[in-house]
C-alpha atoms as a printed R data frame, in Angstrom:
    type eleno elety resid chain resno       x       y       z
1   ATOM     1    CA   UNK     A     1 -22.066  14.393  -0.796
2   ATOM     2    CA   UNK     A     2 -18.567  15.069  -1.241
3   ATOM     3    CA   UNK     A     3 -18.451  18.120   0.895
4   ATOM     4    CA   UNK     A     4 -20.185  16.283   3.668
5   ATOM     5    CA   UNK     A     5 -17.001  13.960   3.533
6   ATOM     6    CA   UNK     A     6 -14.492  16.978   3.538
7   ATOM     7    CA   UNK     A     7 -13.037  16.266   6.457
8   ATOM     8    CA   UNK     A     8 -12.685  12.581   5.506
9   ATOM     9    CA   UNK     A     9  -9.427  10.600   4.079
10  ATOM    10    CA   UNK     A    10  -8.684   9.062   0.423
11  ATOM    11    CA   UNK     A    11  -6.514   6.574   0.491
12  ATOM    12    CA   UNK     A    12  -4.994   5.378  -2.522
13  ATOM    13    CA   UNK     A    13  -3.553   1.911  -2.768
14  ATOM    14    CA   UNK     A    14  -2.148   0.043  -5.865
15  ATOM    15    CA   UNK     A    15   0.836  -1.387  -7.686
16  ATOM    16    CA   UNK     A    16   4.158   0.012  -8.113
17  ATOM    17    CA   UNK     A    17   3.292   2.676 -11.409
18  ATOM    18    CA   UNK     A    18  -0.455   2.557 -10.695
19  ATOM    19    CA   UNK     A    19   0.197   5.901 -10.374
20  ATOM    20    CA   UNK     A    20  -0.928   6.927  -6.663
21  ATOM    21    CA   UNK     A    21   1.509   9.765  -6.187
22  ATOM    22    CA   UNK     A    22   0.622  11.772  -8.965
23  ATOM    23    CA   UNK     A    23  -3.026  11.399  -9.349
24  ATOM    24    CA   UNK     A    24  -3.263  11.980  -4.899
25  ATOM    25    CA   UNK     A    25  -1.534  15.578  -5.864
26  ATOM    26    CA   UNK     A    26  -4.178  16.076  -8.280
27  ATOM    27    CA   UNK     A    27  -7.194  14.625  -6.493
28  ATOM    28    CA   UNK     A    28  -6.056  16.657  -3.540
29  ATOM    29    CA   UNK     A    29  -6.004  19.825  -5.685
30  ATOM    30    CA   UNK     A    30  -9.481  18.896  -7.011
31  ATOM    31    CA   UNK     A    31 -10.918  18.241  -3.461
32  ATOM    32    CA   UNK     A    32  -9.122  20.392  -1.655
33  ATOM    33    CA   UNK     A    33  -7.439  17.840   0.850
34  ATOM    34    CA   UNK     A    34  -4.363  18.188   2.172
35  ATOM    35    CA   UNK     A    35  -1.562  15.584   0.557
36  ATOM    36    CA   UNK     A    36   0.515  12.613   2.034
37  ATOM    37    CA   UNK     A    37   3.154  10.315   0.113
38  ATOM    38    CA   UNK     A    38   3.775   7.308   2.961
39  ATOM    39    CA   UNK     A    39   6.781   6.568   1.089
40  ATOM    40    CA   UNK     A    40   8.371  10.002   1.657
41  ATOM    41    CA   UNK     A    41   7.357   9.810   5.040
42  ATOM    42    CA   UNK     A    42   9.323   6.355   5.683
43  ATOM    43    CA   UNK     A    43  11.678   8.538   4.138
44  ATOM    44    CA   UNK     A    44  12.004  11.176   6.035
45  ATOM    45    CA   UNK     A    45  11.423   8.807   9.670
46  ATOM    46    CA   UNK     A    46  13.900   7.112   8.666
47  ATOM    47    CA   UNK     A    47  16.225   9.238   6.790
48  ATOM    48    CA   UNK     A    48  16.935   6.475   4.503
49  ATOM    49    CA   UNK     A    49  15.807   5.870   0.333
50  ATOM    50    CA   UNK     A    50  13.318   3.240   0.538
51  ATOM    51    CA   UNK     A    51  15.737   0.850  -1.204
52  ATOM    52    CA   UNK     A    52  18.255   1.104   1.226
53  ATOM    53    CA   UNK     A    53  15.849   0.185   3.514
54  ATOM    54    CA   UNK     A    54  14.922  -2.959   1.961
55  ATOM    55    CA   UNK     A    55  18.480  -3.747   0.785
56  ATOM    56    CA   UNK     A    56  19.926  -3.422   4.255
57  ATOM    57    CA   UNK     A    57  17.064  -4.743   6.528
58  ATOM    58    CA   UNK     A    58  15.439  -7.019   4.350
59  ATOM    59    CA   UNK     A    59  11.659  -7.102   3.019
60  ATOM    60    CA   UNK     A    60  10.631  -7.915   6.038
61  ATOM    61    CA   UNK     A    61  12.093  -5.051   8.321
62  ATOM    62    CA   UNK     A    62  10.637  -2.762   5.556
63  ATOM    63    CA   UNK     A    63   6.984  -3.544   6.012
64  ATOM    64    CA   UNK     A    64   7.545  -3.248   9.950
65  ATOM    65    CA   UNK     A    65   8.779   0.399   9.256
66  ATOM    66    CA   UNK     A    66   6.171   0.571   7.107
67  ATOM    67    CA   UNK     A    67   3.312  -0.301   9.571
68  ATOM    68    CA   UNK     A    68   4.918   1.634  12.689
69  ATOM    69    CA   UNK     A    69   4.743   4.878   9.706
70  ATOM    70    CA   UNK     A    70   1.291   4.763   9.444
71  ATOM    71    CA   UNK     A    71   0.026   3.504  12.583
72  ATOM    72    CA   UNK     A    72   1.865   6.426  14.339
73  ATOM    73    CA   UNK     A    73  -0.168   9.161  11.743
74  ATOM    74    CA   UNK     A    74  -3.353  10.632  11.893
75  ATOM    75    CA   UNK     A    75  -4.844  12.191   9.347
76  ATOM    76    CA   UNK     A    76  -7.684  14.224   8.636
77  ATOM    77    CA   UNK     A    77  -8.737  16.002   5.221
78  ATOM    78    CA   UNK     A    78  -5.644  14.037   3.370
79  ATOM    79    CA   UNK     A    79  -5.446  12.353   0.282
80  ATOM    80    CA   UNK     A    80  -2.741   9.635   1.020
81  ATOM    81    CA   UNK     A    81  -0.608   7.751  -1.567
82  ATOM    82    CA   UNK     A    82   0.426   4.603  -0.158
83  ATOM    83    CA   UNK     A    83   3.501   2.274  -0.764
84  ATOM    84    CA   UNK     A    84   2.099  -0.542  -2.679
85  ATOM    85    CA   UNK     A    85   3.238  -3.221  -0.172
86  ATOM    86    CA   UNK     A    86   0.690  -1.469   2.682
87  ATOM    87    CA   UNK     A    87  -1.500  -3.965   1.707
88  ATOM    88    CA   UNK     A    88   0.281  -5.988   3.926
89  ATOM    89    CA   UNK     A    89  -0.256  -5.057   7.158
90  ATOM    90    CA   UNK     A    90  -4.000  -5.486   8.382
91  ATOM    91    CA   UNK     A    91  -2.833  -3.059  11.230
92  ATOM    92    CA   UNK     A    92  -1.820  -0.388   9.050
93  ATOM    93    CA   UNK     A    93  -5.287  -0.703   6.156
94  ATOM    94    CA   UNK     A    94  -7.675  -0.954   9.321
95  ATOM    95    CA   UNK     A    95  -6.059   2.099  10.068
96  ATOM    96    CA   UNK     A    96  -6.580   3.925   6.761
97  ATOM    97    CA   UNK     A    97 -10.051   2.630   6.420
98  ATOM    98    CA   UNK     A    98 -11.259   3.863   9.579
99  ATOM    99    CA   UNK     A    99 -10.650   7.529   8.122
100 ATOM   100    CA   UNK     A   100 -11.920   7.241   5.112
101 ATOM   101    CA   UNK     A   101 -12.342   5.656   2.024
102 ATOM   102    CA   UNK     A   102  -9.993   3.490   0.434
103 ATOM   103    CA   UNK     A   103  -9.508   3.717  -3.724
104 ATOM   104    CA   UNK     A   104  -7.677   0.930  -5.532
105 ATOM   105    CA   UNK     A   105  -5.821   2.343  -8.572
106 ATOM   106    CA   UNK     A   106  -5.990  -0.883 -11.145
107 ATOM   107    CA   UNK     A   107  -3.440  -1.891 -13.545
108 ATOM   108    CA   UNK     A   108  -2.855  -4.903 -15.945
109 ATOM   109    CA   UNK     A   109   0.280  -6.898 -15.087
110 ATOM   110    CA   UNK     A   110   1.381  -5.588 -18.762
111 ATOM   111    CA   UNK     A   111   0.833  -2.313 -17.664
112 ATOM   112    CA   UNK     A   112   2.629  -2.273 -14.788
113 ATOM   113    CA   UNK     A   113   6.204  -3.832 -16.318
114 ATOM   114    CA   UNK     A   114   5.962  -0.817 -19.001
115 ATOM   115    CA   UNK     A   115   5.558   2.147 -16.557
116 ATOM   116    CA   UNK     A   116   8.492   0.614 -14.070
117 ATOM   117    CA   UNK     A   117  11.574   1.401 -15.531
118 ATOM   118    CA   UNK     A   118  13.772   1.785 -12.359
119 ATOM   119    CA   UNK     A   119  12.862  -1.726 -10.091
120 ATOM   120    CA   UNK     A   120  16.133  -1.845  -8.798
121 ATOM   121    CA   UNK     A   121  15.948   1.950  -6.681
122 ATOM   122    CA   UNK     A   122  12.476   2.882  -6.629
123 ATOM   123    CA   UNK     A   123  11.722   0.294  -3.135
124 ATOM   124    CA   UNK     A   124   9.379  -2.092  -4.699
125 ATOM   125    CA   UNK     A   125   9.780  -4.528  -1.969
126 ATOM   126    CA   UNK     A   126  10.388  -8.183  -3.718
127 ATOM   127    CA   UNK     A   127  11.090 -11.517  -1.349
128 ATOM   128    CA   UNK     A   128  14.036 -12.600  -2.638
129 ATOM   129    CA   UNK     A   129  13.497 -15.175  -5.714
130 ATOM   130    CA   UNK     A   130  10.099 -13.558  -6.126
131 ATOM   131    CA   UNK     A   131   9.029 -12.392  -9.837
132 ATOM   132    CA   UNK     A   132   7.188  -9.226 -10.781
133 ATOM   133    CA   UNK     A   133   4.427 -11.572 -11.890
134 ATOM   134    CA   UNK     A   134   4.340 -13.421  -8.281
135 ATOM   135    CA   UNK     A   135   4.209 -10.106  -6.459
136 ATOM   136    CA   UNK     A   136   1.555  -8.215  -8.755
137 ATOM   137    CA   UNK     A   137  -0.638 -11.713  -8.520
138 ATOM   138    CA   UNK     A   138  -0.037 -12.348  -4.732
139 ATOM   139    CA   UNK     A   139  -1.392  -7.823  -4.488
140 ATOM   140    CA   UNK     A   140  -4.207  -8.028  -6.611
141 ATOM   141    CA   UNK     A   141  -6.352  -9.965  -3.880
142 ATOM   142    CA   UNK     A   142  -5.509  -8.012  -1.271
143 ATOM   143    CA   UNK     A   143  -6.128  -4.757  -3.346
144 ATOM   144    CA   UNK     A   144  -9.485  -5.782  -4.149
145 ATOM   145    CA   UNK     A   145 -10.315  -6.964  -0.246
146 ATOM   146    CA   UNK     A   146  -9.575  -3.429   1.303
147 ATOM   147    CA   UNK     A   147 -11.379  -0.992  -1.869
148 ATOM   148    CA   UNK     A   148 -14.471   0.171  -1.249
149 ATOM   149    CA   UNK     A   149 -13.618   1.717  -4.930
150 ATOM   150    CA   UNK     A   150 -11.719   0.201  -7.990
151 ATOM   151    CA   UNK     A   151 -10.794   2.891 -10.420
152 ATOM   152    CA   UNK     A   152  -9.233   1.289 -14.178
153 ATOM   153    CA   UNK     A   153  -6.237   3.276 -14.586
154 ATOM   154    CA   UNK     A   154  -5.143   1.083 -17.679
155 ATOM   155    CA   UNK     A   155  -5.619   3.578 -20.405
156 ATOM   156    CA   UNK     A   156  -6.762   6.757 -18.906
157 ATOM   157    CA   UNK     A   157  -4.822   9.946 -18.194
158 ATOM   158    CA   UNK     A   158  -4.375  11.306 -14.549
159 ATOM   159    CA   UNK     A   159  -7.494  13.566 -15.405
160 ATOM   160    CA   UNK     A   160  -9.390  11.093 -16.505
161 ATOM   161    CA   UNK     A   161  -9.045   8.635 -13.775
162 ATOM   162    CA   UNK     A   162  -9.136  11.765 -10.810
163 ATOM   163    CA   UNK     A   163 -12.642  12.686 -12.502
164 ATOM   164    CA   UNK     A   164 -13.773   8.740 -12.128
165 ATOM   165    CA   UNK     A   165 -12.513   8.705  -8.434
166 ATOM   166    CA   UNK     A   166 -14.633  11.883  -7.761
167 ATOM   167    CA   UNK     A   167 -17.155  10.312  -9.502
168 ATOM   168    CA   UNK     A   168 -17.551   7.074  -7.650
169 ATOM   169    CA   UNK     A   169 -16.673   8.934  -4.513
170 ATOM   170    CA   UNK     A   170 -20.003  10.988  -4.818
171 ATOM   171    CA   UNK     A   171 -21.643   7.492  -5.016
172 ATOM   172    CA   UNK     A   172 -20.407   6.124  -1.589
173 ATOM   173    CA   UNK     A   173 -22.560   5.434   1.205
174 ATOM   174    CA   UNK     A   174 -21.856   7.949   4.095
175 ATOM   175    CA   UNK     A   175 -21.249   5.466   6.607
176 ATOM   176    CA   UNK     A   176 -17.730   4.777   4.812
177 ATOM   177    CA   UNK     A   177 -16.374   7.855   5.635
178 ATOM   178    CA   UNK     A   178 -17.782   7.683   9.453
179 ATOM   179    CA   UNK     A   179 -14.971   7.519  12.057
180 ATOM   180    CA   UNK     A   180 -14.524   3.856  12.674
181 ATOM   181    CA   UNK     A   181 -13.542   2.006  15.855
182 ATOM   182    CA   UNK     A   182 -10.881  -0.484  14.857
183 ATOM   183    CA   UNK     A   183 -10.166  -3.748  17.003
184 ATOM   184    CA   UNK     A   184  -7.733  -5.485  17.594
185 ATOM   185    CA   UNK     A   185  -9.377  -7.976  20.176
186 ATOM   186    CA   UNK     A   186 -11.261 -10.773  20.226
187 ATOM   187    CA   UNK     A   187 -14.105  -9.316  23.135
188 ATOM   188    CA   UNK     A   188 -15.282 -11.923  25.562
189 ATOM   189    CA   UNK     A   189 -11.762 -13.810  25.041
């Protein structure tokens, strides 16, 4: 089934650490995608670190850049890692599922404190007063509501985990990975 879905997006959503950067490069190696970091494109829109960003404009401004970023893409045949805080915008994950499938990179809370060692610069965006422990439990829902597939990243090595995505990719229904028509209106309203 896979190469029926060639031409089809994986999205890869998670928590700051989860991992999504590294393991899309490899994924998109493995399946021959193409491979998109939304962070470094915020980035590069903006010409700004994603800290500065949320330093200067606030949390709030930063998922607005966020959603314009990935509402103004298209892609096709891409393996996307996205910012953890996509999650989000309904705007911007109706948009990613509706080319593809989405892939939820899990991590224990635990797990996620020992792999981030540089909170303050890496643009992990935190309401002010909020706790890592209030923003991974406040994710977790909305992680689980937009996967289609939850891959345990908890112990496994990037090859592992890549070879479980392909895996439960193969396993997918086709009609996830058909084109599909997002709306954002009520019809007959």
């Amino acid at each position: 089934m896979l190469s029926e879905q060639r031409m089809k997006n994986i999205v890869l959503i998670g928590m700051p650490g989860a991992g999504k950067s590294t393991m899309g490069v490899i994924l998109a190696k493995a399946l021959r995608k193409k491979f998109v970091d939304t962070d470094l494109a915020i980035q590069e829109r903006t010409g700004r670190l994603l800290q500065e960003i949320i330093d200067t404009n606030g949390p709030g401004a930063f998922k607005k850049i966020e959603e314009e970023t990935i509402l103004s893409h298209t892609f096709h045949n891409t393996v996307i890692a996205t910012g953890g805080s996509v999650v989000f915008s309904e705007k911007a994950m109706q948009h990613h599922k509706s080319g593809g499938a989405i892939i939820y990179l899990a991590i224990s809370f635990d797990e996620m404190k020992r792999r981030l060692r540089n909170i303050t610069t890496r643009g992990i965006v935190l309401v002010k007063g909020e706790s890592l422990r209030g923003m991974y439990d406040e994710r977790v829902p909305l992680y689980e509501k937009y996967a289609d597939i939850t891959i345990d990243c908890e112990n496994e090595d990037f090859e592992d985990s890549v070879a479980k995505v392909m895996e439960e990719l193969q396993k997918l229904p086709e009609s996830v990975f058909e084109k599909k028509k997002v709306s954002t209106t009520n019809p007959g309203h």
